[in-house]
DOTORVEX-766347 format. One line per 4 residues: their letters; for each residue z, y, x of C-alpha. Coordinates in Angstrom, 3 decimals, m for minus. Layout:
% residues N
A = Z Y X; ...
***
This chain:
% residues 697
XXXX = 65.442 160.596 145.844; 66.364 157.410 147.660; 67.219 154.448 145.526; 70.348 153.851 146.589
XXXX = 72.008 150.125 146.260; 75.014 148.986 147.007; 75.064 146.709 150.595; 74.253 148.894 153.846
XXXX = 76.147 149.567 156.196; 74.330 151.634 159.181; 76.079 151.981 162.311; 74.852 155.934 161.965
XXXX = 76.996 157.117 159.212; 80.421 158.521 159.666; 83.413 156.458 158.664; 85.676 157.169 154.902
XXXX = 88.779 157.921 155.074; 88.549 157.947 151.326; 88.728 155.028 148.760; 86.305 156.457 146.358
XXXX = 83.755 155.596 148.689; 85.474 152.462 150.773; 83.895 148.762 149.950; 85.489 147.480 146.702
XXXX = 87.783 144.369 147.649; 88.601 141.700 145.470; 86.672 139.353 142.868; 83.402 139.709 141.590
XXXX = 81.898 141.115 145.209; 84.715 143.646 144.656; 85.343 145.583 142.185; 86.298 149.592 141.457
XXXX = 90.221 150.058 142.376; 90.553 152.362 140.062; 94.143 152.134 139.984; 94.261 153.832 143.235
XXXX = 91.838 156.832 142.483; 92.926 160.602 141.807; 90.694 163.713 140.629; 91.994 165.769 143.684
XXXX = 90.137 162.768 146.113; 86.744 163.378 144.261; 85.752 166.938 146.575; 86.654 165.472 149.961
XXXX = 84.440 161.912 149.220; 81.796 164.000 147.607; 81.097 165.515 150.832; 81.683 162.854 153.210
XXXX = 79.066 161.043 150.696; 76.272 163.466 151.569; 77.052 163.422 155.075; 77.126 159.549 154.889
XXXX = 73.730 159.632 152.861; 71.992 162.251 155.689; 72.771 160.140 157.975; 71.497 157.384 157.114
XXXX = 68.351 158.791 155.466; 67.761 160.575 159.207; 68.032 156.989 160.725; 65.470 155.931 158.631
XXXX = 63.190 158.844 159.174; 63.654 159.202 162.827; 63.154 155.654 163.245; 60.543 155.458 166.338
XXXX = 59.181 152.554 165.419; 55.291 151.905 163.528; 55.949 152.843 159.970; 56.003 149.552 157.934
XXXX = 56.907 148.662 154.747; 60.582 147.263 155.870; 61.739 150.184 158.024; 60.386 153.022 155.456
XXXX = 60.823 151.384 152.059; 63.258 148.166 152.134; 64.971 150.323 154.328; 65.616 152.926 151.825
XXXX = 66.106 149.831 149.046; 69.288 149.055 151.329; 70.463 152.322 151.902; 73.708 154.688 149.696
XXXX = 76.025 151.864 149.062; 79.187 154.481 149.312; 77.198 156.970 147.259; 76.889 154.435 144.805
XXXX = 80.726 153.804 144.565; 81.032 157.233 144.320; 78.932 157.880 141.267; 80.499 154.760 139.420
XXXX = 83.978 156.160 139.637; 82.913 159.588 139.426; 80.678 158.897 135.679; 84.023 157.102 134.081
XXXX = 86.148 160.231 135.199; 83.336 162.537 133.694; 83.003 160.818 130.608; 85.873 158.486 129.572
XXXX = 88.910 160.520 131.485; 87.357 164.189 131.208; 90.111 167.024 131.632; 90.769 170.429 133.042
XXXX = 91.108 169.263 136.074; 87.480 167.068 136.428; 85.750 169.642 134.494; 85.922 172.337 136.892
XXXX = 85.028 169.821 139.795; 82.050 168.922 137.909; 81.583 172.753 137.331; 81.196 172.785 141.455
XXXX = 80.181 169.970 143.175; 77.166 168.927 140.173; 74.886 171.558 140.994; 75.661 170.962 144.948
XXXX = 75.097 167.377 144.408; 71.816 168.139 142.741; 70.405 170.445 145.690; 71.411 168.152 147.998
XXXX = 69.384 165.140 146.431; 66.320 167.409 145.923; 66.573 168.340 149.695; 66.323 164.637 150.501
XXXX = 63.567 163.615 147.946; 61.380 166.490 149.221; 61.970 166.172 153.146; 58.335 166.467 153.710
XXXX = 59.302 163.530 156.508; 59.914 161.228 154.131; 57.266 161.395 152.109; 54.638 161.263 154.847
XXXX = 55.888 157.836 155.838; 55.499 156.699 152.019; 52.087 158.453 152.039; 50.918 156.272 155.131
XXXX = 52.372 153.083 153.618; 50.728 153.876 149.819; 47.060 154.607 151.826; 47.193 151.349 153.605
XXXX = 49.182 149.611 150.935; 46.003 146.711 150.590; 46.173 145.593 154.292; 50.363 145.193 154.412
XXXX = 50.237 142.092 152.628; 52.608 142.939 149.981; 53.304 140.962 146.777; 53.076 142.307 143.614
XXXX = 56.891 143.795 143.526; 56.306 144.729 146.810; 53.673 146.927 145.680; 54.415 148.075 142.861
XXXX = 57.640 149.519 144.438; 55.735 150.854 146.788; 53.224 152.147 143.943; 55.817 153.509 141.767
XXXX = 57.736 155.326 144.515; 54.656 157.052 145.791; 54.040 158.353 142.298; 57.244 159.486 141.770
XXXX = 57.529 161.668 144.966; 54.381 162.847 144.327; 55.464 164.024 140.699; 58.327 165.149 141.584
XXXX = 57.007 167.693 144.013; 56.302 165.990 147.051; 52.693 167.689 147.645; 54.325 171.572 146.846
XXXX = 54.246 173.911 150.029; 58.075 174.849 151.380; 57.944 177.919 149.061; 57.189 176.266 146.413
XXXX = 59.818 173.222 146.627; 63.012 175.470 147.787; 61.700 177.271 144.765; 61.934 173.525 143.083
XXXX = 65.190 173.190 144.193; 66.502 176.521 142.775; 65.477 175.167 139.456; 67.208 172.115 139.347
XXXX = 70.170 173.136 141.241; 70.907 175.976 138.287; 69.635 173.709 135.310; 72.492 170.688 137.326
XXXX = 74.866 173.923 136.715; 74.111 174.506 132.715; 73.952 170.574 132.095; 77.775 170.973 133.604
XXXX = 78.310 174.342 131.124; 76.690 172.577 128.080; 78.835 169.451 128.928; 82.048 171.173 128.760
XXXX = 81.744 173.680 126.140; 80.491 170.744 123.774; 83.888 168.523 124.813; 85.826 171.628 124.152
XXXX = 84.346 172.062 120.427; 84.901 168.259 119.938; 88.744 168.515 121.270; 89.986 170.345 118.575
XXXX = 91.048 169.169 114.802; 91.819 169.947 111.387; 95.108 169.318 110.867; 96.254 167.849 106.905
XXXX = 99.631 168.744 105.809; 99.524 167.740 101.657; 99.480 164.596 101.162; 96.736 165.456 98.279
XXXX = 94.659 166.076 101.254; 94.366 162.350 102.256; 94.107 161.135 98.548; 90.945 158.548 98.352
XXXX = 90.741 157.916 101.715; 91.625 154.050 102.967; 95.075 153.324 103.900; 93.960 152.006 107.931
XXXX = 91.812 155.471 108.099; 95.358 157.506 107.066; 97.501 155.690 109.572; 95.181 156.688 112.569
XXXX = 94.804 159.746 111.184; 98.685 160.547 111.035; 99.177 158.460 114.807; 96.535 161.387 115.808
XXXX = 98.470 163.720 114.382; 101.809 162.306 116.173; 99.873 161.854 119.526; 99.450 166.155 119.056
XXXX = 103.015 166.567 118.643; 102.155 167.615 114.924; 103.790 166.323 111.007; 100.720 165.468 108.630
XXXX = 97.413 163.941 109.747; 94.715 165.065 112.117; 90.770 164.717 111.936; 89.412 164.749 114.928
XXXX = 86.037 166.971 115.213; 84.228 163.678 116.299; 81.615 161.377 114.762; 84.338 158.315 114.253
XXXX = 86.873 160.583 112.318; 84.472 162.712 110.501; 82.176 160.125 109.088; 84.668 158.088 107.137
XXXX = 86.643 161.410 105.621; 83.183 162.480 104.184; 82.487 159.118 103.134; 85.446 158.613 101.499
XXXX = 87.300 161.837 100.063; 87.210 163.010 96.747; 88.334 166.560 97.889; 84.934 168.523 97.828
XXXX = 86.454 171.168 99.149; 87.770 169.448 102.433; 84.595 167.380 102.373; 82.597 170.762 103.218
XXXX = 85.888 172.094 105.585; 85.254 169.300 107.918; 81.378 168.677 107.875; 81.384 172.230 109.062
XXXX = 83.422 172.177 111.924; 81.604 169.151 112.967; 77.862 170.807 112.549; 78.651 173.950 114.112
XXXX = 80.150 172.674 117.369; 79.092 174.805 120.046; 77.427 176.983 117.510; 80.267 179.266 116.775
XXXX = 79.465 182.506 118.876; 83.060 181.915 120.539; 83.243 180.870 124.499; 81.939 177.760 123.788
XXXX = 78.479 178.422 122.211; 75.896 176.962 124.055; 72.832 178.633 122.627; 72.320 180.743 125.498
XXXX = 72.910 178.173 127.877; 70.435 175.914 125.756; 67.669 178.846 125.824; 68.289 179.222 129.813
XXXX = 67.867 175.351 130.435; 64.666 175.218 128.263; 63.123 178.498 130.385; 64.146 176.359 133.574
XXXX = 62.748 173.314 132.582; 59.505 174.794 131.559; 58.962 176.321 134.972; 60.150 173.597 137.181
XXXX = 57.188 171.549 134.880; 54.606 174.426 135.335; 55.487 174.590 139.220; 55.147 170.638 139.496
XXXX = 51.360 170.993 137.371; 52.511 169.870 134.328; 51.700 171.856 130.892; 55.015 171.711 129.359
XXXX = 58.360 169.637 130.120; 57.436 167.064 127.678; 54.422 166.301 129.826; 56.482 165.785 132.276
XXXX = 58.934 163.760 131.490; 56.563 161.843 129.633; 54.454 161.068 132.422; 56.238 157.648 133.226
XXXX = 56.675 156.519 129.978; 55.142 154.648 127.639; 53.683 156.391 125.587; 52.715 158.637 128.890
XXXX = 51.470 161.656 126.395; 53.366 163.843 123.913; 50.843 163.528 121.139; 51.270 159.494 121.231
XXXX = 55.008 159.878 120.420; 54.403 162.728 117.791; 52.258 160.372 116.244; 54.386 157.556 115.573
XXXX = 57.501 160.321 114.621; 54.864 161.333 111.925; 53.589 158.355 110.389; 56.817 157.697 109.420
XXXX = 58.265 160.646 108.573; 56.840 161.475 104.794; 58.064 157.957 103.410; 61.586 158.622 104.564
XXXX = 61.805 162.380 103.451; 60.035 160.863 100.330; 62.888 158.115 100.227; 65.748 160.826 100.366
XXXX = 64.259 162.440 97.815; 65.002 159.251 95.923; 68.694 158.811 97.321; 69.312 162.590 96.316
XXXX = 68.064 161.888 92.729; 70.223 158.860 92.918; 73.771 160.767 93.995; 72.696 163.817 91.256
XXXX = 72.552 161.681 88.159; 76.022 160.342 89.071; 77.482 163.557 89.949; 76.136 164.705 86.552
XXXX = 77.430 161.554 84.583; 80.859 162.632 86.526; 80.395 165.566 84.927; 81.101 166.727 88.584
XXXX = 78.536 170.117 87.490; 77.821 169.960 91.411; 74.386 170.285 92.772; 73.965 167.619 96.123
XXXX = 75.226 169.276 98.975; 75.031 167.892 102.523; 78.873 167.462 102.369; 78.714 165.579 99.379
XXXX = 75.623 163.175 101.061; 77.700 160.132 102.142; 80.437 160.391 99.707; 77.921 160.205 96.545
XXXX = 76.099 157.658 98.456; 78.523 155.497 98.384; 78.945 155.976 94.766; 75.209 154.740 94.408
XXXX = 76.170 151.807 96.347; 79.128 150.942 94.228; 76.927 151.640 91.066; 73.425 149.456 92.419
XXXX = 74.941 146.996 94.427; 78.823 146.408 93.078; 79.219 146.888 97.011; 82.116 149.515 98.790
XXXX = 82.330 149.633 102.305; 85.754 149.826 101.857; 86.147 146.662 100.607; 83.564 145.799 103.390
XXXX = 85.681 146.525 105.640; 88.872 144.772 106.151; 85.956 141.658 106.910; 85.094 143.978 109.791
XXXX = 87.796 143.463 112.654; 87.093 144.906 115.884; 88.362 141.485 117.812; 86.494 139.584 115.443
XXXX = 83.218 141.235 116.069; 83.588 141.094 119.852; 84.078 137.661 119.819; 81.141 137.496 116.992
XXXX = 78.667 139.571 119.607; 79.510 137.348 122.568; 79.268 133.968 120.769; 75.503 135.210 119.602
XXXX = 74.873 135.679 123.270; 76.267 132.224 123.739; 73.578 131.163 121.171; 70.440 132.670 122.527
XXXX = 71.004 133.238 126.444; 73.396 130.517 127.375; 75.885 133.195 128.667; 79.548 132.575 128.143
XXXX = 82.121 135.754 128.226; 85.907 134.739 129.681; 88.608 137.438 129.029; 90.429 138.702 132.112
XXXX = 91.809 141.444 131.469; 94.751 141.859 133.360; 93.413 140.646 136.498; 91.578 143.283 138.035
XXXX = 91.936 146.951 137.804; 91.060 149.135 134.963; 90.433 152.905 134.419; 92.590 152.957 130.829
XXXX = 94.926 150.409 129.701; 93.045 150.018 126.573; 90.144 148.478 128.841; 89.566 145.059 128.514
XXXX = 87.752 143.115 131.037; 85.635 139.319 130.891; 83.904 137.144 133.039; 80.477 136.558 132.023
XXXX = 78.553 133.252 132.944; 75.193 131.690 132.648; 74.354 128.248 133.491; 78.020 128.016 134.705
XXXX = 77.085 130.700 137.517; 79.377 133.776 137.233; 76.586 136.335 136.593; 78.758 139.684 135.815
XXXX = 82.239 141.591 135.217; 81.882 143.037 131.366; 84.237 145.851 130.835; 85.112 146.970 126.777
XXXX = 86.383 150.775 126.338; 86.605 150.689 122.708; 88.343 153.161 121.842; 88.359 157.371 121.011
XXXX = 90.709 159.767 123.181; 91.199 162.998 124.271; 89.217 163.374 127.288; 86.668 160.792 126.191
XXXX = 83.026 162.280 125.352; 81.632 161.314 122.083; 79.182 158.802 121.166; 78.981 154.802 122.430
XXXX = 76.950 154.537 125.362; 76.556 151.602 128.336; 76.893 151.671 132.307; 76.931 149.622 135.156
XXXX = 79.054 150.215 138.466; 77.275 147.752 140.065; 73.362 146.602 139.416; 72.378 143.138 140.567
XXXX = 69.501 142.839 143.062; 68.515 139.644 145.248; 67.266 142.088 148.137; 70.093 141.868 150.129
XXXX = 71.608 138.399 149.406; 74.856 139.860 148.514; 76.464 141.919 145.465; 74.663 139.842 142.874
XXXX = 77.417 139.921 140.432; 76.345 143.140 137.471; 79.424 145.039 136.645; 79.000 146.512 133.100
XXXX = 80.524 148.813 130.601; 80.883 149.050 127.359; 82.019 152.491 125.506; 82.546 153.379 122.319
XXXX = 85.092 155.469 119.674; 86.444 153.623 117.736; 89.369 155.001 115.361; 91.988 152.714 116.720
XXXX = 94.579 151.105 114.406; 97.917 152.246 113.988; 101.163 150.482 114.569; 99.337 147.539 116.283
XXXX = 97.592 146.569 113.311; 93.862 145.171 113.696; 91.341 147.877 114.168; 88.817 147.770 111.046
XXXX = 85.367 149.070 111.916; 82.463 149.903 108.968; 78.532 147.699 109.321; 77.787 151.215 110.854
XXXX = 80.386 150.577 113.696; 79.702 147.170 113.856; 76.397 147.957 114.769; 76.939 150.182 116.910
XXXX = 79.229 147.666 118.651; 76.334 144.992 118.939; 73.643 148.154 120.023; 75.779 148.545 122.922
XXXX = 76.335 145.174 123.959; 72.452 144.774 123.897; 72.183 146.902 126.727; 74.851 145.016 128.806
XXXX = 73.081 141.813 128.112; 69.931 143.287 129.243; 71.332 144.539 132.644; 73.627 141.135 133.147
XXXX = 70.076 139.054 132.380; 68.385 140.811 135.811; 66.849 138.794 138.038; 65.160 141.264 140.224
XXXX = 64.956 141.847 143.932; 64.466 145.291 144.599; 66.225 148.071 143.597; 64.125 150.688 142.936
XXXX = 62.395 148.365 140.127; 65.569 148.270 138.361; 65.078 151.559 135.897; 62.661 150.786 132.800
XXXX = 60.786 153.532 130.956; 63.069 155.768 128.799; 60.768 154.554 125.717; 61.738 150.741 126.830
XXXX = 65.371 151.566 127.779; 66.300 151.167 123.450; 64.550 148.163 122.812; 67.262 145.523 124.394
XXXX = 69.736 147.220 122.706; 68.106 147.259 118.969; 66.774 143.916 119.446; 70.699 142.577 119.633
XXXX = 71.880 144.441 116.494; 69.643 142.220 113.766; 72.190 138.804 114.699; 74.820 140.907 113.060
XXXX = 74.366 140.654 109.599; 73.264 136.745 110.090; 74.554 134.610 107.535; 76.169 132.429 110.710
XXXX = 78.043 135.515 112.300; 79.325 136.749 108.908; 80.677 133.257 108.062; 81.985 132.617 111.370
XXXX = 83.495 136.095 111.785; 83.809 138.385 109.017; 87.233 137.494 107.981; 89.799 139.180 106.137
XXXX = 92.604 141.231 108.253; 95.189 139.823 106.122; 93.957 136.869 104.756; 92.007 135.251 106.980
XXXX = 89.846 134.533 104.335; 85.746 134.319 105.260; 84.008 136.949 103.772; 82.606 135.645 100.125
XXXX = 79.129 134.698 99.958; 79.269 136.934 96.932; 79.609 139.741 99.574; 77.364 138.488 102.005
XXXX = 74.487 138.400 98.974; 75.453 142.291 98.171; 75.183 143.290 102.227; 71.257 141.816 102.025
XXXX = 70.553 142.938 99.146; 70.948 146.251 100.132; 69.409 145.995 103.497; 67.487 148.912 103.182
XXXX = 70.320 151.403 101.492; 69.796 154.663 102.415; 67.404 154.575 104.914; 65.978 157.546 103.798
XXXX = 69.048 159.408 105.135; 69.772 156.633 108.346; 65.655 157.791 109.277; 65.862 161.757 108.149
XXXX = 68.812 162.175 110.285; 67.647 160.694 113.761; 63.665 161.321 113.192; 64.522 165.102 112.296
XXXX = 66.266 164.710 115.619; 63.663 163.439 117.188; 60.757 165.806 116.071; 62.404 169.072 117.371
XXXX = 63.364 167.471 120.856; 59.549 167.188 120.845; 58.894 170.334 119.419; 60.834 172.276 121.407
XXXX = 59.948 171.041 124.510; 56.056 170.326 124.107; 54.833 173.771 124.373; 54.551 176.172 127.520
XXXX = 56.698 179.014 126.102; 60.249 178.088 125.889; 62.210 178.852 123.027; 65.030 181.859 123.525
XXXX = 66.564 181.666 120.309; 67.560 177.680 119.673; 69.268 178.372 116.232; 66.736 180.220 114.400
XXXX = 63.911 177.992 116.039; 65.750 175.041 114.625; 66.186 176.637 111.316; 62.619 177.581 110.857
XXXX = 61.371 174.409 112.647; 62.787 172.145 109.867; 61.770 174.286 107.245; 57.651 173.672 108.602
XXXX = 58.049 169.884 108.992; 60.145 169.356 104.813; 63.509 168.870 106.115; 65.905 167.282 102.842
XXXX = 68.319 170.304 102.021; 70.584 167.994 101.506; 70.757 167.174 104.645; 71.449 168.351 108.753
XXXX = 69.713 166.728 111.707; 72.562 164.359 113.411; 72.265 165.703 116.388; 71.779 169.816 115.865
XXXX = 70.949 171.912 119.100; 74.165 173.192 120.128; 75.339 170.204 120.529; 72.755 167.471 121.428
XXXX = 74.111 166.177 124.491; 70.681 163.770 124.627; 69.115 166.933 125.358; 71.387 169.000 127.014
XXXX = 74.128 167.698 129.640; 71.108 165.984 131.443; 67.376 165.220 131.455; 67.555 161.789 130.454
XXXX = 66.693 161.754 127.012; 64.609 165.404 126.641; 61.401 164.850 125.419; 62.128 160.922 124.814
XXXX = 65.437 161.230 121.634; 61.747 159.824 120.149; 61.968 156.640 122.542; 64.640 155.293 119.853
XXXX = 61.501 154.721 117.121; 59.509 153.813 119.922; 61.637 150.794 121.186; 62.540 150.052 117.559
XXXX = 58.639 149.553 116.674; 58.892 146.854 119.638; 62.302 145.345 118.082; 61.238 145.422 114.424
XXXX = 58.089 143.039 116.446; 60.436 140.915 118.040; 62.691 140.252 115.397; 59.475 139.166 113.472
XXXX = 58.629 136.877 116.544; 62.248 135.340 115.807; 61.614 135.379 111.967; 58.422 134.103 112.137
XXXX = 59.656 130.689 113.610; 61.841 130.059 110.544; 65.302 130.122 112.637; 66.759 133.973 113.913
XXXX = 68.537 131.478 116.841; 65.933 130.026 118.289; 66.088 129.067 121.737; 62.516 129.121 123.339
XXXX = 62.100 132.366 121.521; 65.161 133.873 122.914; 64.697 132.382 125.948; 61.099 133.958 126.225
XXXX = 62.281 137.076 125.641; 65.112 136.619 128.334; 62.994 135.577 131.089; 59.585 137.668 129.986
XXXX = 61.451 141.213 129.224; 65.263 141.282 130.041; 65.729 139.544 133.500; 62.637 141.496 134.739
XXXX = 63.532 145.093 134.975; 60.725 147.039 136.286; 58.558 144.293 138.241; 55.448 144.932 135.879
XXXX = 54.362 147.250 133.768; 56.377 147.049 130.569; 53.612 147.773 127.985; 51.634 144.475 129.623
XXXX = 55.211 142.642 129.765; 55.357 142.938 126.184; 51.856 141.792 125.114; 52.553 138.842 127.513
XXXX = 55.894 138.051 125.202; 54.115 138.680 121.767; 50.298 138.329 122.494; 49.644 141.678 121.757
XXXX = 51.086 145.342 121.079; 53.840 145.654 118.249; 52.459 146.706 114.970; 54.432 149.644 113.168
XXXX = 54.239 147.458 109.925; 57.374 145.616 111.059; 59.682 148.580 111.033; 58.596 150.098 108.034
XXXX = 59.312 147.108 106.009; 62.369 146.465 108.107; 63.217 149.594 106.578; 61.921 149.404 103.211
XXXX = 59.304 152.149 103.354; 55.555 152.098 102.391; 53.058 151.190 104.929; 51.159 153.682 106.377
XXXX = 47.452 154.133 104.454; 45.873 152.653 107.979; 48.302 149.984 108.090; 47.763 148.289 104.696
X = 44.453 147.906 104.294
***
């Protein structure tokens, strides 16, 4: 597909008459007016978009000129600036403003979209021209981005289908034109699950929980038109009822509407539409000469094979199911001392945990938490930025249009050169699809000397307070918050030229982020920012000495959880014959590898959007232990020099691995940074397991 960036303007394409897909006006290079965009413009500048993008992509390939490297592949570099607008405006309204209305033109255009993009990437036009230029690539006198753009795109065409015979590619583009239309199904049927609620009604129902978590509760309940309180059937209003109710009975109510979204055998299962994208995917991957889809969407990774990844997933597997084990035994003999005559179930998992917590370390996340303001921890995560990266963030919001009036907006700076346009979408909504993630609208590159100003995104969902009153977050949440803004800072660091070198290795994509969550729980952000919501007080050092001493709390379950995860993503799509029945595969597949009991993968099947809605993370949910091996490393590199905040460090790892994209080969990147590969050493102590046999002799 052509990397589209965000600058040309060929005389050959047809005019808008739409403002999805005019130049963005204002500050920053311009930025999205989305202020001025409705769901019923979205069909008209979808097709104008693809007649836009023919055109120009004909212009290129009818170009009568010699090939050469600036009229075939800078060309491209420069080309689909209003099909980049597009996209922007279009992700936000699939993913933070989802409704009826979006839905069903996602449910049509998608798949066209998708066909259409396949058409272009496998014009057999275009890739001749590459061909040519990748043959003769040693007498064009490129430099070393220059070729390895040139590199890179060559072997992506190529395994993408570029040497297939016509049969064989419309055949291709069958394939991913109906797997673009059960991403859309899975997509939808998942947000459907996740819009409904339980709704409370006895006030014995809430008993236990913490008096912020019962306000948004009943303001959720309000916002429904209901009396009593409402759990959501998301991750940020499930998680702190079942870590915090007494009411066993409720505990198990709620866990299992949560576990069985899209697994009900209602309108909105999406085991059959799982089974028909894994069939799909396995013979677009046999058509293209790979073994199974893991191969292939392995093959430009770093890990590059299947086995690699297992490997790592494996080694530490047995000390965390061996560690839950522990955590179980933990939660029984207080449930027993209760005289609660309960056996651990997994509903009972994080309430009994934080019993053990209470009982080890004299430490309650509730009384963690009031220390936790959202503000507070915003202006906590940009100040460590500050610290290590010399960037400074600037609130704005206010001055330039945003999507949600709950957006806030900030300059960012570095060197006192305005770098980037941060945008924060904190909070949970109806509409809004689960989960925290990171975007840009706009990715800097130097190629064309304009639009070198990175406009990012933040999103999470967060349970916002009620009644205006600060919005307290848990060290989970926290975390989460700092994962996220990782990312941003990795995209806002870019100093790259070319597009197209822009988009690291799924298996590197992680590491950014995981890198920026250790500063959290540094004794200088907790001094400086944990403070009370009503007091103002700093958190106690007394506190701060219980949070590090239990640095490695249940790690059993925090690994269990995503590694089980993990494992079956691999499983079930490293091997040639696809699986037609996800639930009992999943079933029997964590019986064979020891699953805990006690315990449910936290993303199941039916509704693992990594997997499911796109290709992005299938056969790569493993690139999260992957880029944490590197970041466990890092953080050592940081450690190692006796202060976390460490400038030439930081700056190292700026200028070595964050401001480079793409431009060289990340495994190589890395050894330059560190001296050699990361050892997996550093994130099994980081999370308090035994080191491998191999590892500590």
């Amino acid at each position: 597909m052509p990397a589209f960036a965000e600058t040309a303007k060929p005389a050959a394409a047809p005019t808008s008459a739409n403002i999805i897909l005019d130049p963005w006006t204002g500050p920053y290079d311009g930025v999205p007016p989305w202020d001025k965009v409705k769901p019923t413009d979205f069909p008209a500048a979808f097709d104008t978009a693809m007649k836009q993008t023919k055109a120009e992509f004909e212009a290129i390939l009818t170009n009568p000129a010699p090939v050469t490297f600036d009229n075939t592949i800078k060309a491209n570099e420069l080309a689909g600036a209003s099909v980049n607008r597009l996209f922007a405006i279009w992700g936000v309204h699939s993913s933070n403003l989802s409704n009826p209305e979006i839905r069903a033109i996602q449910a049509e255009w998608e798949p066209k979209i998708s066909a259409f993009f396949n058409e272009l990437q496998l014009d057999a036009r275009w890739f001749q021209r590459v061909q040519y230029l990748y043959q003769e690539r040693e007498n064009l006198g490129l430099d070393k981005a220059q070729m390895r753009l040139l590199e890179r795109t060559y072997d992506a065409l190529v395994r993408n289908g570029a040497l297939l015979n016509p049969e064989q590619k419309a055949q291709l583009i069958g394939y991913e034109t109906e797997i673009a239309k059960k991403f859309s199904e899975f997509q939808n049927k998942v947000l459907a699950d996740e819009e409904t609620y339980i709704l409370l009604t006895d006030p014995a129902d809430i008993a236990g929980l913490p008096d912020s978590f019962v306000a948004s509760l009943k303001a959720a309940a309000e916002a429904k038109g209901k009396q009593g309180w409402a759990v959501a059937n998301t991750r940020s209003a499930i998680q702190p009822f079942l870590e915090n109710s007494p009411r066993r009975d409720l505990r198990e109510k709620i866990w299992r509407a949560f576990i069985m979204r899209g697994d009900n055998g209602d309108a909105n299962d999406t085991n059959a539409t799982i089974a028909e994208i894994l069939k799909l995917r396995q013979q677009r991957a046999e058509l293209l000469g790979f073994k199974t889809h893991a191969h292939f969407r392995m093959a430009d990774t770093m890990a590059k094979d299947p086995d690699k990844a297992m490997d790592l997933m494996m080694k530490v597997w047995p000390a965390a199911v061996a560690r839950v084990k522990e955590e179980v035994a933990d939660m029984q003999a207080i449930a027993d001392k209760e005289g609660a005559g309960i056996t651990i179930e997994p509903w009972d998992y994080r309430y009994y945990a934080e019993k053990v917590r209470k009982a080890k370390y004299d430490l309650d996340q509730n009384e963690l938490k009031p220390y936790f303001q959202l503000d507070n921890m915003v202006a906590a995560m940009f100040d460590a930025a500050g610290r290590l990266y010399g960037m400074s963030f600037t609130e704005n919001t206010g001055t330039v249009p945003v999507f949600e009036p709950d957006v806030r907006t900030f300059e960012v700076k570095r060197d006192g050169k305005v770098i980037g346009l941060f945008y924060l979408d904190n909070f949970a909504r109806p509409g809004k699809r689960s989960g925290a993630w990171m975007t840009t609208y706009r990715d800097q590159f130097k190629l064309s000397g304009t639009n070198n100003i990175t406009l990012a995104s933040n999103n999470n969902n967060f349970v916002k307070g009620a009644g205006g009153k600060p919005t307290l977050i848990s060290i989970d949440d926290a975390s989460t918050l700092f994962h996220e803004f990782g990312h941003a800072i990795h995209y806002l660091n870019y100093d790259i030229t070319w597009p197209g070198l822009g988009n690291t290795p799924r298996d590197f994509v992680e590491f950014p982020s995981q890198v920026n969550e250790n500063w959290l729980l540094t004794p200088y952000i907790l001094n400086t920012y944990a403070k009370h919501a009503e007091t103002g007080e700093p958190i106690p050092q007394a506190l701060v000495d219980k949070i590090k001493a239990s640095d490695t709390f249940n790690q059993g379950f925090a690994t269990v959880e995503y590694l089980s995860s993990a494992i079956l993503d691999m499983l079930l799509h490293n091997r040639t014959e696809p699986v037609t029945d996800p639930r009992t595969f999943e079933k029997e597949a964590l019986a064979k590898i020891g699953m805990p009991r006690e315990m449910v993968m936290r993303h199941r099947l039916p509704q693992f959007n990594h997997l499911f809605s796109s290709d992005g993370y299938s056969a790569g949910y493993y690139s999260y232990l992957w880029s944490e091996t590197m970041d466990a490393d890092t953080w050592a590199a940081f450690t190692e020099k006796g202060d976390v905040w460490d400038k030439e460090t930081a700056e190292r790892f700026r200028s070595m691995l964050l401001s480079t994209g793409n431009e060289s080969d990340r495994i190589e990147a890395y050894r330059a940074f560190r001296g050699r590969d990361p050892d997996v050493k550093y994130i099994m102590q980081k999370r308090g397991f035994p080191l491998p046999a191999e590892t500590a002799r």
